[in-house]
N, C-alpha and C positions, 0 to 999 in steps of 0.2 A: 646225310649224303643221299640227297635222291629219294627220301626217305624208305630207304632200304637196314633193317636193322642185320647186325653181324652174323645171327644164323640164318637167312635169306645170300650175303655173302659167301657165304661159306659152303650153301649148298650149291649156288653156281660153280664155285671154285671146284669142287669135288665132279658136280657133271659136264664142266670142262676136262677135268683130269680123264674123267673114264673118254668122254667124247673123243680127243684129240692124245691121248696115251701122255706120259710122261716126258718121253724122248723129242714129239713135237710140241709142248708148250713153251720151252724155252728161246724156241728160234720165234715163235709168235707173239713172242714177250719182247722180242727186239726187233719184230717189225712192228710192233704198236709203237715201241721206244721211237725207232727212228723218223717213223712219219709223225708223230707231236713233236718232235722237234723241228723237222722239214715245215710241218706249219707255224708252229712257233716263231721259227727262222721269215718265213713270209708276211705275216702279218707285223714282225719288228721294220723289215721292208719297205711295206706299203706304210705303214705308218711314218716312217723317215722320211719319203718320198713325198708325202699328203703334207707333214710339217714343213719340210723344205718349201715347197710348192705354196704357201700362204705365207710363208715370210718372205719368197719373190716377189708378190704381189703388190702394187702399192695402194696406201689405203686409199677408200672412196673418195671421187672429189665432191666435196661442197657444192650443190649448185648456188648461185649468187645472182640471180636475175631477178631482185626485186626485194624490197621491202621483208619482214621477216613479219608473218600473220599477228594480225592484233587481235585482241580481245571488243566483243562489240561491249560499246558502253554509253551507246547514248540510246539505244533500245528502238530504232527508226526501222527496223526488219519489218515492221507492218504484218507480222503475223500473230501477235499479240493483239488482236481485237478484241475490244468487249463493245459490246452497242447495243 
């Protein structure tokens, strides 16, 4: 995680606890709660929004004004010189 091992955790947790007292970490424990969700909820969202939005769409047309490219095979491009 982050590559933080479990007493680097733990010691944040503790100068949290003293920083912010016991009585306000719980309310700040559920405003972190609320807004990952809040954004959770957003990006399901725009996500539904953005898939909707390309399955409106219809696909690309083909253009069709000519012949479809060949392969050169008689070798006449004249950039092939030797002399």
């Amino acid at each position: 995680m982050f590559g933080v091992g479990t007493q680097e955790i733990l010691i944040i947790l503790v100068v949290v606890l003293l920083l912010f007292g016991g009585k306000r970490l719980p309310e700040m424990a559920r405003g972190v709660g609320k807004g990952l969700g809040e954004f959770r909820r957003a990006v399901r969202d725009v996500q539904r929004e953005v898939d909707l939005e390309i399955m409106k769409e219809p696909p690309p047309e083909r253009k069709t004004g000519g012949p479809p490219p060949s392969e050169k095979t008689n070798g006449s491009s004249g950039a092939d010189h030797r002399g």
